[in-house]
KETOR-767742 format. One line per 10 residues: number of its first residue (from 1); their letters; for each residue x, y, z of C-alpha. Coordinates in pm, whole numbers, always signed. Last residue first. Layout:
N
NUM> a> X Y Z ~ ... .
//
This chain:
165
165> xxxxxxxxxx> -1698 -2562 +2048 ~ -1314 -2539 +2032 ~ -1198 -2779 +1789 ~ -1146 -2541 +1542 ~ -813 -2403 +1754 ~ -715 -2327 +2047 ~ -667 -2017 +2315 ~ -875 -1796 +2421 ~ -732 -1472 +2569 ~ -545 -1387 +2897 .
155> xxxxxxxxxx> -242 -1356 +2724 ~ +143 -1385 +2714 ~ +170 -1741 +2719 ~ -92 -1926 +2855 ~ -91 -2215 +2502 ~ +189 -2132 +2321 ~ +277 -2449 +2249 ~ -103 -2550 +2141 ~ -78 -2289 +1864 ~ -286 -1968 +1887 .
145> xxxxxxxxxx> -599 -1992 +1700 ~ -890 -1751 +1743 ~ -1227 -1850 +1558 ~ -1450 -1629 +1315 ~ -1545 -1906 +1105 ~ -1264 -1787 +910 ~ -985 -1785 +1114 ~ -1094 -2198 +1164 ~ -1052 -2260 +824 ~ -667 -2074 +785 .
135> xxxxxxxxxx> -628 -2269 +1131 ~ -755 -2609 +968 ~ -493 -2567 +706 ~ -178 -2450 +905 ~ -284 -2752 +1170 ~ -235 -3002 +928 ~ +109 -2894 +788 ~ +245 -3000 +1148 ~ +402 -2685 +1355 ~ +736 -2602 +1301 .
125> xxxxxxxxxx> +674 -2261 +1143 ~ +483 -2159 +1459 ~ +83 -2010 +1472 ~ -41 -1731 +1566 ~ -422 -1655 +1503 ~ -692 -1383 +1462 ~ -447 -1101 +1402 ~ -558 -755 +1511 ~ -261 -538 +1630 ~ -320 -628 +2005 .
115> xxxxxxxxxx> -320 -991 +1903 ~ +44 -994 +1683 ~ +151 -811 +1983 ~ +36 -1055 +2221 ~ +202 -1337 +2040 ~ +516 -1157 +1974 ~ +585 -1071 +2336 ~ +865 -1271 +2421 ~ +1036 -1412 +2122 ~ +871 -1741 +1955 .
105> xxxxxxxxxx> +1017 -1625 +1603 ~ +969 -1927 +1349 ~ +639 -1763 +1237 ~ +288 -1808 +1073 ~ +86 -1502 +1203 ~ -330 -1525 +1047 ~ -468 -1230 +965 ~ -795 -1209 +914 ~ -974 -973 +625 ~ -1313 -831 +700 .
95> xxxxxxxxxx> -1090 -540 +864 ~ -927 -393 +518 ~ -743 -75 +622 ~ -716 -87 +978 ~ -638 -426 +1064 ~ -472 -447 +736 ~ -249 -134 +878 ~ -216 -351 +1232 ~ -115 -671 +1042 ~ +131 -500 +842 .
85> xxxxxxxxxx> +321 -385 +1155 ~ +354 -700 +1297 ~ +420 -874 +987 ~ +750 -607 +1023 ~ +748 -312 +728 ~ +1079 -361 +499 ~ +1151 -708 +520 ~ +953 -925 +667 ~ +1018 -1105 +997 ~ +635 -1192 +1132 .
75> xxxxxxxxxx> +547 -1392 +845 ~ +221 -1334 +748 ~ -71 -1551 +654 ~ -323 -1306 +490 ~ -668 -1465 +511 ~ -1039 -1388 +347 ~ -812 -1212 +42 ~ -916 -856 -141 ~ -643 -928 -408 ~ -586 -513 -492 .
65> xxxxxxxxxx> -619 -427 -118 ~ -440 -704 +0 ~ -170 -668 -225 ~ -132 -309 -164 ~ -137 -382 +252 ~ +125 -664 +231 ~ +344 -527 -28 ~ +540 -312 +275 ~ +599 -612 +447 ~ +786 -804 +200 .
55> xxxxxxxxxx> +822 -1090 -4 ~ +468 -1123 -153 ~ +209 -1366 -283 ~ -89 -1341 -391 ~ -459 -1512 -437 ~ -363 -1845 -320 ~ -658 -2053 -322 ~ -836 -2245 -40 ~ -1125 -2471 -66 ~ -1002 -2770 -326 .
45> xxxxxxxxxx> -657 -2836 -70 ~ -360 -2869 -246 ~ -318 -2512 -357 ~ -242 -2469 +60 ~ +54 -2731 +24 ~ +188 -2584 -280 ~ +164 -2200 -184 ~ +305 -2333 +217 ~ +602 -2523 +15 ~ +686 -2154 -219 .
35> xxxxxxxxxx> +650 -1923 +75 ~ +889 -2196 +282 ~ +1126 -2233 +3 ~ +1156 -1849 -70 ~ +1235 -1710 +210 ~ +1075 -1354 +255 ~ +671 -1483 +373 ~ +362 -1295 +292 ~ +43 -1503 +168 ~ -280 -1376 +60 .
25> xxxxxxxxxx> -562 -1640 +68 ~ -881 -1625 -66 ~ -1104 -1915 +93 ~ -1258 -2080 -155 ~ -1654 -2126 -145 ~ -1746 -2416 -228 ~ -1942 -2529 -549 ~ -2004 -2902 -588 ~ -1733 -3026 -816 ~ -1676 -3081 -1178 .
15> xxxxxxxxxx> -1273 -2947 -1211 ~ -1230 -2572 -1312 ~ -894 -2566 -1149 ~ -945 -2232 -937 ~ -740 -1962 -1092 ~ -438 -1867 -961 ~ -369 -1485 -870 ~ -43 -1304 -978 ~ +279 -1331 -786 ~ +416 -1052 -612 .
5> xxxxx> +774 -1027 -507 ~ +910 -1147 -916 ~ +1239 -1305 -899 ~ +1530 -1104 -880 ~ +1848 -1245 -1021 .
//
């Protein structure tokens, strides 16, 4: 059965709170319990919305441009056009957007591809649920985030997260 690849946007839950800005969110990941458990845990949270979903590389860019999201969290092993790929067109195409990588691949020179094409963070799968939320924040403020295990790998860049002022 095929399940729809792109998702339509949610709309924010109307409750009585002070107005924040959300952070618009575009989210690219193939298997479906991990996009489906990152949607749920990122809905959670009052300042970031999902704005679309996808299950591919090559919906990236058209989602993006159609959704306009702060953040697209990519998956580095999409089908079709790599998350490596689809963060250099994004780079390209729609630069006030940052691209945060959210993979289970820690092969040799991922993480300074995934810089050289533009992302503003790389974070692993395995990582606590915590740190995926502050590093969508902290890509926001303009911050590089590169998880702690990484941490000299591959690059002569910064290396962190928000707690780095």
């Amino acid at each position: 059965m095929q399940l729809d690849t792109i998702l339509p946007a949610r709309e924010p839950s109307g409750e009585d709170s002070p107005v924040q800005k959300l952070i618009r969110v575009l989210f690219a990941e193939d298997v479906r319990v991990v996009r489906e458990t990152v949607e749920a845990l990122l809905d959670m949270e009052e300042d970031i919305d999902v704005v679309a979903s996808v299950t591919s590389g090559d919906q990236v860019v058209p989602a993006a441009l159609e959704h306009q999201p702060d953040v697209a969290l990519l998956d580095i092993g999409l089908p079709g056009v790599s998350g490596l790929e689809a963060t250099a067109e994004l780079s390209r195409r729609l630069p006030g957007c940052r691209v945060l990588i959210l993979t289970g691949l820690e092969a040799p020179g991922h993480l300074g591809a995934a810089l050289q094409a533009g992302a503003s963070g790389f974070l692993l799968k395995d990582g606590p649920a915590d740190a995926l939320i502050s590093a969508v924040r902290a890509v926001i403020r303009g911050e590089q985030v590169i998880d702690s295990r990484l941490s000299g790998h591959e690059t002569g860049g910064r290396t962190g997260s928000e707690h780095d002022h």
